[in-house]
NUTORVEX-305322 format. One record per residue: residue in one letter; x, z, y of N, C-alpha, C in turn. Coordinates in nm, 2 decimals, padded with zeros to 4 digits. Layout:
% NUTORVEX-305322
> A | X | Z | Y | X | Z | Y | X | Z | Y
...
This chain:
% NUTORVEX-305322
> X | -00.03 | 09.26 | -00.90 | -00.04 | 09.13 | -00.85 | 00.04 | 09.03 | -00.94
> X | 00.14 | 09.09 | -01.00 | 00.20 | 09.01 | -01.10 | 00.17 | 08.96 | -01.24
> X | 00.02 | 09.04 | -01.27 | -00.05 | 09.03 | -01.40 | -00.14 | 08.90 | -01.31
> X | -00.18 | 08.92 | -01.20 | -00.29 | 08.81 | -01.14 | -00.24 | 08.68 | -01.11
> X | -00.12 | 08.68 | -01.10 | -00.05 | 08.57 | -01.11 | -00.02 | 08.52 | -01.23
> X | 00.05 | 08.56 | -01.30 | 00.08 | 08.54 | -01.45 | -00.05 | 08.51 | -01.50
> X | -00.19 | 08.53 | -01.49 | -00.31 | 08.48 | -01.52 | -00.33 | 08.36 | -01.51
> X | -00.30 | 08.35 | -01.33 | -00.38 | 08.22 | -01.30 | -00.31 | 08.13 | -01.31
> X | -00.17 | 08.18 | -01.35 | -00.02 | 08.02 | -01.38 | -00.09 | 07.99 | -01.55
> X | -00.15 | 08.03 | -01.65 | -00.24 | 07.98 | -01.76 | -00.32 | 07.93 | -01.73
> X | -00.41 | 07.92 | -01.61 | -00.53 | 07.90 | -01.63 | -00.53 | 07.79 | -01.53
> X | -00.44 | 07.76 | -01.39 | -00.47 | 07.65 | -01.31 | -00.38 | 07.52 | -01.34
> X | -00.44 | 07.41 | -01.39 | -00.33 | 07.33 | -01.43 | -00.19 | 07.28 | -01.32
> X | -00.07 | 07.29 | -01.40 | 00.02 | 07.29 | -01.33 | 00.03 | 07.15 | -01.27
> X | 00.09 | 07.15 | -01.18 | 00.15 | 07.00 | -01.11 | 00.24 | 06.99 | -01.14
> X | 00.24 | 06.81 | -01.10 | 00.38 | 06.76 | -01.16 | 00.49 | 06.75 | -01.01
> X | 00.60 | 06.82 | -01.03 | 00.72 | 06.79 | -00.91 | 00.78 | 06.67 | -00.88
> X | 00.78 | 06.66 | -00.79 | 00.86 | 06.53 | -00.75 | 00.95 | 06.53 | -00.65
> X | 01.10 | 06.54 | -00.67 | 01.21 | 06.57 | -00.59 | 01.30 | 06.44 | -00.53
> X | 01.24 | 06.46 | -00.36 | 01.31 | 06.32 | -00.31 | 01.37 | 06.37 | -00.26
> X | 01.45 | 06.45 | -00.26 | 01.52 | 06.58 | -00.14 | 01.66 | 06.65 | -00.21
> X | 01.73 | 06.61 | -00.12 | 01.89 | 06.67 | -00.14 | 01.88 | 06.77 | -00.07
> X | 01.88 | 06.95 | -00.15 | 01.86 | 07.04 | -00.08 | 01.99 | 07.09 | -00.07
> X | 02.03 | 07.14 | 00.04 | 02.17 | 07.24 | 00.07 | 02.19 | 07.30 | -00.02
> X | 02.27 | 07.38 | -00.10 | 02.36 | 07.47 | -00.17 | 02.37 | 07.58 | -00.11
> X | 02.41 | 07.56 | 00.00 | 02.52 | 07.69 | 00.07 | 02.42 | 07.73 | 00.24
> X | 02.27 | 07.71 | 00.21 | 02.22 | 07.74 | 00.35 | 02.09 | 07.75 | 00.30
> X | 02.01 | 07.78 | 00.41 | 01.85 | 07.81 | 00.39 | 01.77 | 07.68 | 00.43
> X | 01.65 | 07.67 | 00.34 | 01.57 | 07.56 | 00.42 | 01.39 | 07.60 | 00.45
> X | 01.39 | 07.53 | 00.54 | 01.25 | 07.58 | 00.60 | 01.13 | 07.42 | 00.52
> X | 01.03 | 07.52 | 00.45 | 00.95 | 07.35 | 00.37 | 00.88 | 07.36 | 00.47
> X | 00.81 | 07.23 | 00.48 | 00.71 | 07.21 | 00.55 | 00.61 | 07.13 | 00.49
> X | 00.47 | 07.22 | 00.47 | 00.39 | 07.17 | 00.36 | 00.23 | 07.12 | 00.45
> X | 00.18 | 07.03 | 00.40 | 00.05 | 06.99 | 00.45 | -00.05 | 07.16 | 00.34
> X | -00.18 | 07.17 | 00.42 | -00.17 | 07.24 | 00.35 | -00.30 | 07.29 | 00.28
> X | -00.40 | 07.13 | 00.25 | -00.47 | 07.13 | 00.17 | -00.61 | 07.22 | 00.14
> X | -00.63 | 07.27 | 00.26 | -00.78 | 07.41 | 00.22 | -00.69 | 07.51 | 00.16
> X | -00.75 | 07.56 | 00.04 | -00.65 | 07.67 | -00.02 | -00.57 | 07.63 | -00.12
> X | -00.60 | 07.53 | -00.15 | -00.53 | 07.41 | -00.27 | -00.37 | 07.47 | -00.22
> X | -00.32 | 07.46 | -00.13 | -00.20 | 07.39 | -00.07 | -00.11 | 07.57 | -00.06
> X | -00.15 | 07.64 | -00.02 | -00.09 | 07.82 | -00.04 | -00.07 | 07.85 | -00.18
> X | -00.20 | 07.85 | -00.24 | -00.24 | 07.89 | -00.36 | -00.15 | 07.85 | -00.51
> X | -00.10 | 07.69 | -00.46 | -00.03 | 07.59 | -00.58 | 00.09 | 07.60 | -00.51
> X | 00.16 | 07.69 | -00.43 | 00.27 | 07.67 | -00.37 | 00.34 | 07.82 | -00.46
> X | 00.26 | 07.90 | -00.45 | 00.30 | 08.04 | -00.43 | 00.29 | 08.04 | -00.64
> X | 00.21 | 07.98 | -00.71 | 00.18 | 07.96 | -00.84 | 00.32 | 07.88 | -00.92
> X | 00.36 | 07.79 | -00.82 | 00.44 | 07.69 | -00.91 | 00.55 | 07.64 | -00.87
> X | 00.55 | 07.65 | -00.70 | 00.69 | 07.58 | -00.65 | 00.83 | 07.69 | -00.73
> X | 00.90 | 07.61 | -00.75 | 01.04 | 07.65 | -00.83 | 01.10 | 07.67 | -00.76
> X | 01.09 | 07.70 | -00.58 | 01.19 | 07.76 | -00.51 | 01.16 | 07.87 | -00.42
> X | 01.24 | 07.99 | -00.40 | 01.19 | 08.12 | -00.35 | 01.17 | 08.09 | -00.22
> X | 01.05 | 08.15 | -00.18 | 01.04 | 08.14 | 00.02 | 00.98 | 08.26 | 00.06
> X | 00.97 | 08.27 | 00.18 | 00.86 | 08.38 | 00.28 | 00.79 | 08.28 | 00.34
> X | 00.63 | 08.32 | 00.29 | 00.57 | 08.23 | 00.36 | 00.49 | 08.25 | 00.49
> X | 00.50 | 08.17 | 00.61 | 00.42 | 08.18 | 00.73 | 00.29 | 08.22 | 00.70
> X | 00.24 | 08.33 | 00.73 | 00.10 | 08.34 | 00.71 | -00.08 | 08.39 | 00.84
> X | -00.08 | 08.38 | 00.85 | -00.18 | 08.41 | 00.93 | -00.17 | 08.56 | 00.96
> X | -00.21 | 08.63 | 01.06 | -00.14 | 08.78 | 01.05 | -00.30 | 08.81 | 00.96
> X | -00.42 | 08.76 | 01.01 | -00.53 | 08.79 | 01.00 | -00.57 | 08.84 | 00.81
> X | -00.49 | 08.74 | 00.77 | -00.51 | 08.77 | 00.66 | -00.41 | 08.86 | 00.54
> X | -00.35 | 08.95 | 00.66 | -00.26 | 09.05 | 00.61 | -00.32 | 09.22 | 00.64
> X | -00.39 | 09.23 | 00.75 | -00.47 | 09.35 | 00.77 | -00.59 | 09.35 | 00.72
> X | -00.61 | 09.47 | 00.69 | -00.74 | 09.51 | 00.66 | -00.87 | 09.56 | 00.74
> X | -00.97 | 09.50 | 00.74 | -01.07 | 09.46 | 00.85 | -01.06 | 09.31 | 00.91
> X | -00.94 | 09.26 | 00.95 | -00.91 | 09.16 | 01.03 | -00.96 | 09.08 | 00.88
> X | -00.91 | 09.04 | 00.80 | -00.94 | 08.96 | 00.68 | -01.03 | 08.95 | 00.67
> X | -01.11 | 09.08 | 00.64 | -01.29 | 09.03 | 00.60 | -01.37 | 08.93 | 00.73
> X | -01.32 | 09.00 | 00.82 | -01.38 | 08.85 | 00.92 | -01.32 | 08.76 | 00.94
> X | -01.26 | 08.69 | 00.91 | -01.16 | 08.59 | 00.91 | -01.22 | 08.49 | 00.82
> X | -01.24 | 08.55 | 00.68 | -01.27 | 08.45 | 00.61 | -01.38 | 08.42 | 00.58
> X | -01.45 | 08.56 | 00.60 | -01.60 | 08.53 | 00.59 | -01.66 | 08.40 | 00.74
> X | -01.55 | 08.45 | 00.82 | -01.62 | 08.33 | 00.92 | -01.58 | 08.15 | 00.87
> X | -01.43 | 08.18 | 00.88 | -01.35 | 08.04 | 00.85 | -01.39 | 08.00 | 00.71
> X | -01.42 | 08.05 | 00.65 | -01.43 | 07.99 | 00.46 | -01.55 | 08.00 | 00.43
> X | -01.63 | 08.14 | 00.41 | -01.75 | 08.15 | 00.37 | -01.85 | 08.09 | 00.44
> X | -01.83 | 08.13 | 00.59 | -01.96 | 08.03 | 00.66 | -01.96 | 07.93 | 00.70
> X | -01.83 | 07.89 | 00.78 | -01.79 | 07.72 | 00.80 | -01.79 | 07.64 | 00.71
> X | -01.70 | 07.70 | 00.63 | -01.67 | 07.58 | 00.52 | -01.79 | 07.58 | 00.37
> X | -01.83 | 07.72 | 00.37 | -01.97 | 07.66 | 00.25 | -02.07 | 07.67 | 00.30
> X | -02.06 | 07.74 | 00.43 | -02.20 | 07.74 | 00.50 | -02.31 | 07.83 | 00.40
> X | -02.24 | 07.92 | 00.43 | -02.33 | 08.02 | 00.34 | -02.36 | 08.11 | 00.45
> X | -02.50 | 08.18 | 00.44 | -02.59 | 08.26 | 00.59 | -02.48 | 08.36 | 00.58
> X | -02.49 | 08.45 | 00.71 | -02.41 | 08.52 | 00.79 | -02.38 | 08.68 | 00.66
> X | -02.51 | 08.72 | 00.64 | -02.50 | 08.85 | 00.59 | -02.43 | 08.80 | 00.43
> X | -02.42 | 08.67 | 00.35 | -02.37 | 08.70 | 00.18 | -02.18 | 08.67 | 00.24
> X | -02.19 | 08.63 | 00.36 | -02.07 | 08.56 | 00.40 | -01.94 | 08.69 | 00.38
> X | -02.00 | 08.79 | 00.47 | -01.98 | 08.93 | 00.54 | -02.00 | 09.00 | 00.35
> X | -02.06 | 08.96 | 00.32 | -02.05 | 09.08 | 00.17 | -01.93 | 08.97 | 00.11
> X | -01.96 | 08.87 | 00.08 | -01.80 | 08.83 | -00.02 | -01.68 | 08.85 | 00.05
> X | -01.70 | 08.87 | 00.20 | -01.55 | 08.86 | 00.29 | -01.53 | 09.02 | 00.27
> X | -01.60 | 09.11 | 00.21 | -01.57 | 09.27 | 00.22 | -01.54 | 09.29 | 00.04
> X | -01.61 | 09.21 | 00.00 | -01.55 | 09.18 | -00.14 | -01.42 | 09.17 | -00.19
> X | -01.36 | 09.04 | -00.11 | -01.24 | 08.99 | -00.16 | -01.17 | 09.02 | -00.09
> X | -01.16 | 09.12 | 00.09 | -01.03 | 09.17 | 00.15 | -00.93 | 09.22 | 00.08
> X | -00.97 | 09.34 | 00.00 | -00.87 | 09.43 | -00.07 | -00.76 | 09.27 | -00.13
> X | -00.83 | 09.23 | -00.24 | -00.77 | 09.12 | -00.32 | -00.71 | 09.08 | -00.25
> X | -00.72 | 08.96 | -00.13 | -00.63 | 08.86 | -00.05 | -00.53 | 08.93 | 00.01
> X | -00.55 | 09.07 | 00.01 | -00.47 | 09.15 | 00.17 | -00.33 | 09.20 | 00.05
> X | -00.35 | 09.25 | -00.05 | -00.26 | 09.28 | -00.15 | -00.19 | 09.17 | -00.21
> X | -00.27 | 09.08 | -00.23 | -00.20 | 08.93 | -00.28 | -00.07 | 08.86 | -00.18
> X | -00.17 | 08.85 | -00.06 | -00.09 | 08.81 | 00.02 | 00.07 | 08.85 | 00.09
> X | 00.04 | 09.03 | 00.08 | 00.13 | 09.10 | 00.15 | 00.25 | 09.08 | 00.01
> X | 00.21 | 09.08 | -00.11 | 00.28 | 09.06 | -00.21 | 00.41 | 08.93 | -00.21
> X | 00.36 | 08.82 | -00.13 | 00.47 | 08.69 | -00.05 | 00.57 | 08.74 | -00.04
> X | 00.58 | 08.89 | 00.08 | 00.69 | 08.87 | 00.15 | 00.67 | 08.80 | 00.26
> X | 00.54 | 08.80 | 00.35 | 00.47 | 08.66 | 00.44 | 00.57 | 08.75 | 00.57
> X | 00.56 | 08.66 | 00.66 | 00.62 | 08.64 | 00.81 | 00.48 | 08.61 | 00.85
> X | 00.42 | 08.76 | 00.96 | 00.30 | 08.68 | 00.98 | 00.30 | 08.61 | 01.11
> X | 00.21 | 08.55 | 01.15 | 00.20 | 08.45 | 01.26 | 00.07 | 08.47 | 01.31
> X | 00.10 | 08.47 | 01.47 | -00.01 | 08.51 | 01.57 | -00.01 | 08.44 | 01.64
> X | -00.12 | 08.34 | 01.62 | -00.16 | 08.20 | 01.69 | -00.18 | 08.23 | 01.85
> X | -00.16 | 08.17 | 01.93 | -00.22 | 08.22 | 02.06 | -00.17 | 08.33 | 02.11
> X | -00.11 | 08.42 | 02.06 | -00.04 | 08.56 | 02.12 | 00.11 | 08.54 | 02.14
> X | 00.15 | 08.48 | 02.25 | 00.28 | 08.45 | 02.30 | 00.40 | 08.57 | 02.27
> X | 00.34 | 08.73 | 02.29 | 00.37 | 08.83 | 02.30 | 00.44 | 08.86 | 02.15
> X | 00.31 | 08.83 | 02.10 | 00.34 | 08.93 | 01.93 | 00.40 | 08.79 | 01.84
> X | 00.36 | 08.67 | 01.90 | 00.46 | 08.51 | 01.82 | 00.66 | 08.54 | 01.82
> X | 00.70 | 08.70 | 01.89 | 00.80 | 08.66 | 01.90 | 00.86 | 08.74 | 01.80
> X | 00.77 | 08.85 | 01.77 | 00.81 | 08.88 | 01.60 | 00.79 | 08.84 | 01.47
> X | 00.67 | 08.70 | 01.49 | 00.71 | 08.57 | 01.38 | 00.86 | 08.49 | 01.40
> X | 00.93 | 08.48 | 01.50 | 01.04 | 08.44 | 01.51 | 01.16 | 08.54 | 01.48
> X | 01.15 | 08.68 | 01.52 | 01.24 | 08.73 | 01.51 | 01.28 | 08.77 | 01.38
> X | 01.18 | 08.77 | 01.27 | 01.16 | 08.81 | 01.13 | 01.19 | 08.66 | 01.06
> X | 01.19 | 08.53 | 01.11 | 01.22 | 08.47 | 01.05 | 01.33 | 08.43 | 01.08
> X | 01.43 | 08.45 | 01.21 | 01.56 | 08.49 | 01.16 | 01.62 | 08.55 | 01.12
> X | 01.58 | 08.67 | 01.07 | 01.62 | 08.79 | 01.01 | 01.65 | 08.71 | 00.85
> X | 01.51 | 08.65 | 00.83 | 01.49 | 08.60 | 00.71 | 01.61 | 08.44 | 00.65
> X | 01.64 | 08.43 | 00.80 | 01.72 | 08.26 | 00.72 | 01.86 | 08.37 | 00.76
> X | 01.94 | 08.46 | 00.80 | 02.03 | 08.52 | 00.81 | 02.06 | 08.58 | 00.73
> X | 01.98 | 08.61 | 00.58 | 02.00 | 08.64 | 00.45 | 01.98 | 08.51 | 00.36
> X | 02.01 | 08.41 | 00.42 | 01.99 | 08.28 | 00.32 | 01.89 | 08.25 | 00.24
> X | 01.77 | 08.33 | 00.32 | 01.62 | 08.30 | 00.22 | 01.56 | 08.17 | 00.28
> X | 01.46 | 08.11 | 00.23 | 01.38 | 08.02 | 00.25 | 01.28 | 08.05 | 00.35
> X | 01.23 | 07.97 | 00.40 | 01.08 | 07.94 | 00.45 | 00.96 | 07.87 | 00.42
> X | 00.84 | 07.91 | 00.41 | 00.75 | 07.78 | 00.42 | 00.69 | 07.83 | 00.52
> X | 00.58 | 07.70 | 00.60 | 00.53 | 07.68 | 00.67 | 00.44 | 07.54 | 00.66
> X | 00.30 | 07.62 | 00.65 | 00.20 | 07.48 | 00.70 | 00.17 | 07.46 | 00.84
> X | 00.22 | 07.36 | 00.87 | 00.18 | 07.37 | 01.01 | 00.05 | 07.26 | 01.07
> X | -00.02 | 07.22 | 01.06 | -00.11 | 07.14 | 01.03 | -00.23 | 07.23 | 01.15
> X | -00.24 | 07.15 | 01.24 | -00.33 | 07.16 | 01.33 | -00.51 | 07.14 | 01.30
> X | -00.57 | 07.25 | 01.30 | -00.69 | 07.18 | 01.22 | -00.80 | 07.13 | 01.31
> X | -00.78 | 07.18 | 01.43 | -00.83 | 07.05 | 01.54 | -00.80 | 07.01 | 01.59
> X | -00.67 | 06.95 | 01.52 | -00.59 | 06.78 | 01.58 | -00.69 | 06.66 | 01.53
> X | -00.67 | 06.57 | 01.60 | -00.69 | 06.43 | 01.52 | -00.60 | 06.42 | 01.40
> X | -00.66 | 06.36 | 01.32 | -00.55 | 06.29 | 01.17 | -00.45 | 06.22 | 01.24
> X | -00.34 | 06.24 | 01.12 | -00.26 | 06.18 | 01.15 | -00.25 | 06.05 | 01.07
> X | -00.29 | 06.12 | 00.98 | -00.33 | 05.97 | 00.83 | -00.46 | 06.06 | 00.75
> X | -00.51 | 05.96 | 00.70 | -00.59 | 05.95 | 00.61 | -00.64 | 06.17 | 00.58
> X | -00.52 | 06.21 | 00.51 | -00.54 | 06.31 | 00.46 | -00.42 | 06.42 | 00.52
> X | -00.36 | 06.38 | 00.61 | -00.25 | 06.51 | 00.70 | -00.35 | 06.49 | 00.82
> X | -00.33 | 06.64 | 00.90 | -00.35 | 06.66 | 01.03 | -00.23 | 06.65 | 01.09
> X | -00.23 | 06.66 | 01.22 | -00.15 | 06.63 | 01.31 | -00.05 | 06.74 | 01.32
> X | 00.09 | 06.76 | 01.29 | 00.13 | 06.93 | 01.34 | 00.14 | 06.98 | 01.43
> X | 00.11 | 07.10 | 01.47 | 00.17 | 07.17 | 01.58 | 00.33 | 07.19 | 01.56
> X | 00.38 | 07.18 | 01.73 | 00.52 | 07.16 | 01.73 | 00.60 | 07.27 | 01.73
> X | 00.53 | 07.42 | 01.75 | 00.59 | 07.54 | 01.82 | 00.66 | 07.57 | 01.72
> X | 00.64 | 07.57 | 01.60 | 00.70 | 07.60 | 01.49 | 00.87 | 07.58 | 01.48
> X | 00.92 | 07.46 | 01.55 | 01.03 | 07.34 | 01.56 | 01.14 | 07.45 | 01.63
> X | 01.11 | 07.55 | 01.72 | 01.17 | 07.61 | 01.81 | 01.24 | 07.69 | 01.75
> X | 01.21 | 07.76 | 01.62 | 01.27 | 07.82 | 01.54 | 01.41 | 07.74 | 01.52
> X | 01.41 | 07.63 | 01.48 | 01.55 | 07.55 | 01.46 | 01.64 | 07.60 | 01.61
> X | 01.55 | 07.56 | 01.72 | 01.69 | 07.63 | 01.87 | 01.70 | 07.78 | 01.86
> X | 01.63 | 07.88 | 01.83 | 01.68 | 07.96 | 01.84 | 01.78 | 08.00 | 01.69
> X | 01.73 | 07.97 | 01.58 | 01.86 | 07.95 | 01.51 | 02.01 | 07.93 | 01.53
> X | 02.02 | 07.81 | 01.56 | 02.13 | 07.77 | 01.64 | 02.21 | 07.82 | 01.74
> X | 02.14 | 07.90 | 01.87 | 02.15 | 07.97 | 01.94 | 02.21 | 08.10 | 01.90
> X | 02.18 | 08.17 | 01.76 | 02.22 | 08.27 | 01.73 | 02.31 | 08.30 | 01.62
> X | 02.33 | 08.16 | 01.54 | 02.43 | 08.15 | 01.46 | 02.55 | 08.03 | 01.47
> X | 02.49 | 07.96 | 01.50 | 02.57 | 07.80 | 01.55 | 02.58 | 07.74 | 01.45
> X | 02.42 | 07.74 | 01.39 | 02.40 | 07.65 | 01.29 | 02.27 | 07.57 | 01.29
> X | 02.31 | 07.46 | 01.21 | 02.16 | 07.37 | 01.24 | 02.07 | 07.40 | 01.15
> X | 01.95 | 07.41 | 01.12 | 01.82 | 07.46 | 01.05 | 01.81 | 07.31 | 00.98
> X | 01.82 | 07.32 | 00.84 | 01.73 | 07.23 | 00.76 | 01.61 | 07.25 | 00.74
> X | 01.52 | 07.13 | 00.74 | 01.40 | 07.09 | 00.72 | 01.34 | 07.05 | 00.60
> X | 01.23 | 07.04 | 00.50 | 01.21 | 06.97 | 00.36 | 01.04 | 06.95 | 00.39
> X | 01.05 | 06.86 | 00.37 | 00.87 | 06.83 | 00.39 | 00.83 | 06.80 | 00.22
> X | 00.72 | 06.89 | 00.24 | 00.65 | 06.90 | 00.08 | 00.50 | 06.85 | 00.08
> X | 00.46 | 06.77 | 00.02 | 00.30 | 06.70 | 00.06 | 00.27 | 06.76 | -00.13
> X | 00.13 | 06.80 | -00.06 | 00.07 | 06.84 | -00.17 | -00.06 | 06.77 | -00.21
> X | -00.08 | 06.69 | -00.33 | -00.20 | 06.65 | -00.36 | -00.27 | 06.69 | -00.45
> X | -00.37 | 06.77 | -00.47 | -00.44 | 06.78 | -00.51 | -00.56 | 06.70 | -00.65
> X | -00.56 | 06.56 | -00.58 | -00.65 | 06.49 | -00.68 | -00.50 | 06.44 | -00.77
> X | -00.40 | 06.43 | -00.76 | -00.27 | 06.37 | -00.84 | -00.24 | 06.50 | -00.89
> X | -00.23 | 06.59 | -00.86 | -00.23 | 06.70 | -00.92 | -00.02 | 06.71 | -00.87
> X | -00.04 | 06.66 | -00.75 | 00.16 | 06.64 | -00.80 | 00.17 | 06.75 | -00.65
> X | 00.33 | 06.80 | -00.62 | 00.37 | 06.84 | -00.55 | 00.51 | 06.76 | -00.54
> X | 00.53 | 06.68 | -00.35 | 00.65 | 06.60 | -00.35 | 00.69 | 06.65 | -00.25
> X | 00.88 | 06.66 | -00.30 | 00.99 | 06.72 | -00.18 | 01.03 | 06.54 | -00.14
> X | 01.02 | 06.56 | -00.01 | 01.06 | 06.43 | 00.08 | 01.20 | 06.45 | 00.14
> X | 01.27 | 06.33 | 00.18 | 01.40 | 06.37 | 00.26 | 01.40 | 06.48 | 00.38
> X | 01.50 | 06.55 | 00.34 | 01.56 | 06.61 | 00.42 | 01.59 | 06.62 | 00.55
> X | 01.59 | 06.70 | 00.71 | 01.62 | 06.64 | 00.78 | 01.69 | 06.73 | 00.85
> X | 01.78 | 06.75 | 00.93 | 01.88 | 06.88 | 01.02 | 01.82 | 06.83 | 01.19
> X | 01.83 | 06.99 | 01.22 | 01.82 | 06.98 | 01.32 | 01.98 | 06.94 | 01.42
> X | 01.93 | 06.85 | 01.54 | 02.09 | 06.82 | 01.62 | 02.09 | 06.90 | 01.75
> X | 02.19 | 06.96 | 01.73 | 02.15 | 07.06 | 01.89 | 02.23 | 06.99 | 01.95
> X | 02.27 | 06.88 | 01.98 | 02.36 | 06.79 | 02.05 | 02.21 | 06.71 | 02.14
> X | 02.10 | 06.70 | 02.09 | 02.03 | 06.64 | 02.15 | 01.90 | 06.71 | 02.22
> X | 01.83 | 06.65 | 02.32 | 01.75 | 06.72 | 02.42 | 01.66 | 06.74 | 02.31
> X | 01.64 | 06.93 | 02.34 | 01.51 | 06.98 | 02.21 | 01.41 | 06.91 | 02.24
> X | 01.32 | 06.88 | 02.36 | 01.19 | 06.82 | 02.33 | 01.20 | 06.71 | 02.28
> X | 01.26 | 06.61 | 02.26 | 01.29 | 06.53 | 02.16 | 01.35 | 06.51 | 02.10
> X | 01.44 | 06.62 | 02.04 | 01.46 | 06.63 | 01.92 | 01.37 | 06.68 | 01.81
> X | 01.27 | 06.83 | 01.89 | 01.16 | 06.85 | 01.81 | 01.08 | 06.77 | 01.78
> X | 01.00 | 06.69 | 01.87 | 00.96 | 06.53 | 01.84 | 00.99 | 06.44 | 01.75
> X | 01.16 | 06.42 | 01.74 | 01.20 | 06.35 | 01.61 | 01.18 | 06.42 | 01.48
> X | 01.16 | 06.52 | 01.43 | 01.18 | 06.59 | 01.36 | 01.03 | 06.62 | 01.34
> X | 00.91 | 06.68 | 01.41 | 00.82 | 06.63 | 01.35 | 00.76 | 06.52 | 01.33
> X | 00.80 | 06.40 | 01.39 | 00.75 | 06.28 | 01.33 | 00.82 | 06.23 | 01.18
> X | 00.94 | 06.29 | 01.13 | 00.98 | 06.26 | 01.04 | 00.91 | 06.32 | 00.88
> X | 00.83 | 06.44 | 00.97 | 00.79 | 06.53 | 00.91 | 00.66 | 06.53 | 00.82
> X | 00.57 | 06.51 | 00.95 | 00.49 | 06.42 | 00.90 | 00.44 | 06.25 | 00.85
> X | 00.57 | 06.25 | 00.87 | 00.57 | 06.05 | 00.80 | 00.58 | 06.10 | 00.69
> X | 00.72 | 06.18 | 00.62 | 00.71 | 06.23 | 00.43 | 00.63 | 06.26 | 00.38
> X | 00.54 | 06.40 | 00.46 | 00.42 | 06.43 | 00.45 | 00.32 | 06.29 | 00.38
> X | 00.23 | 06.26 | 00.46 | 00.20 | 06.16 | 00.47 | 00.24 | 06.00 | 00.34
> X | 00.34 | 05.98 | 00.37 | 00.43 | 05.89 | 00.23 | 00.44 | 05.92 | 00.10
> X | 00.44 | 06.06 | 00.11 | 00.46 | 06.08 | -00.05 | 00.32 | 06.16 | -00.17
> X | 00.20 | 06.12 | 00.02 | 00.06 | 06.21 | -00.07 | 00.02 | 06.11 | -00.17
């Protein structure tokens, strides 16, 4: 995977960084990235200059689950290519994406499964209690816009910061990263801590509206 990487950092032009963000020293931070089709994973994992585990879909970490996954969501929604070439490129490219991906270090994430969402949490404190990073797109794809070119985020994500806290008695920093594609740029936006002094549902509220306003400001 490291030769496939090392390929495609030659061959996909790099973006330019743009750092508005005072990041901690001495603690972990969770980005929060809009996340662009595949533009937004793909140029994160290629080029960002800081180490993370990224949130990933579980779907596209097993084998079988992947080939339908993408053959549905990518091949036929989104190029709208007939059912049967969809199902052959999605049997095509499982091996690839399922190796690629698992190569992250990913925390997977089970949308809708309240049950199995609690070992996306439990592995991502595991993961900030070694002072590693996070990413996370959180981008609702059947929200209404929030602007122009972000979707709206889902909030569940936010709860991570209380139980953090909860278990270390510390506040979880935040970094919102907006990725553009036609600029070719990647921008870190201000910083934001969570306050466990304040009521979580609106604290989470503050925090993603802040989130999405950087998002959003600096595409």
């Amino acid at each position: 995977m490291k030769k496939l990487i090392d390929i495609a950092q030659k061959i996909v032009p790099q973006p330019n960084l743009i750092v508005n963000a005072n990041l901690p020293d001495d603690e972990p931070v969770v980005f929060i990235a809009n996340h662009e089709k595949n533009y937004g994973p793909s140029i994160m994992q290629l080029f960002f200059p800081f180490k993370y585990h990224p949130w990933v879909i579980h779907h596209m970490l097993e084998e079988g689950e992947c080939k339908k996954y993408i053959s549905d969501t990518f091949f036929e929604k989104r190029m709208k290519l007939m059912g049967w070439l969809s199902n052959l490129l999605g049997g095509f490219f499982e091996p690839i994406l399922v190796r690629l991906m698992r190569s992250t270090q990913p925390i997977p994430v089970y949308r809708g499964d309240a049950v199995r969402s609690r070992d996306t949490f439990r592995k991502s404190l595991k993961v900030l209690e070694q002072e590693e990073n996070i990413l996370i797109f959180p981008e609702d794809p059947t929200a209404k816009p929030y602007s122009e070119h972000v979707k709206e985020f889902y909030s569940g994500f936010l709860y991570l910061a209380k139980l953090y806290y909860r278990k270390f008695q510390r506040e979880l920093v935040f970094c919102p990263v907006s990725i553009n594609p036609q600029n070719r740029t990647i921008a870190m936006g201000r910083t934001i801590r969570y306050n466990a002094q304040n009521d979580y549902p609106m604290e989470s509220e503050r925090i993603r509206q802040h989130l999405m306003e950087q998002v959003t400001a600096l595409y």
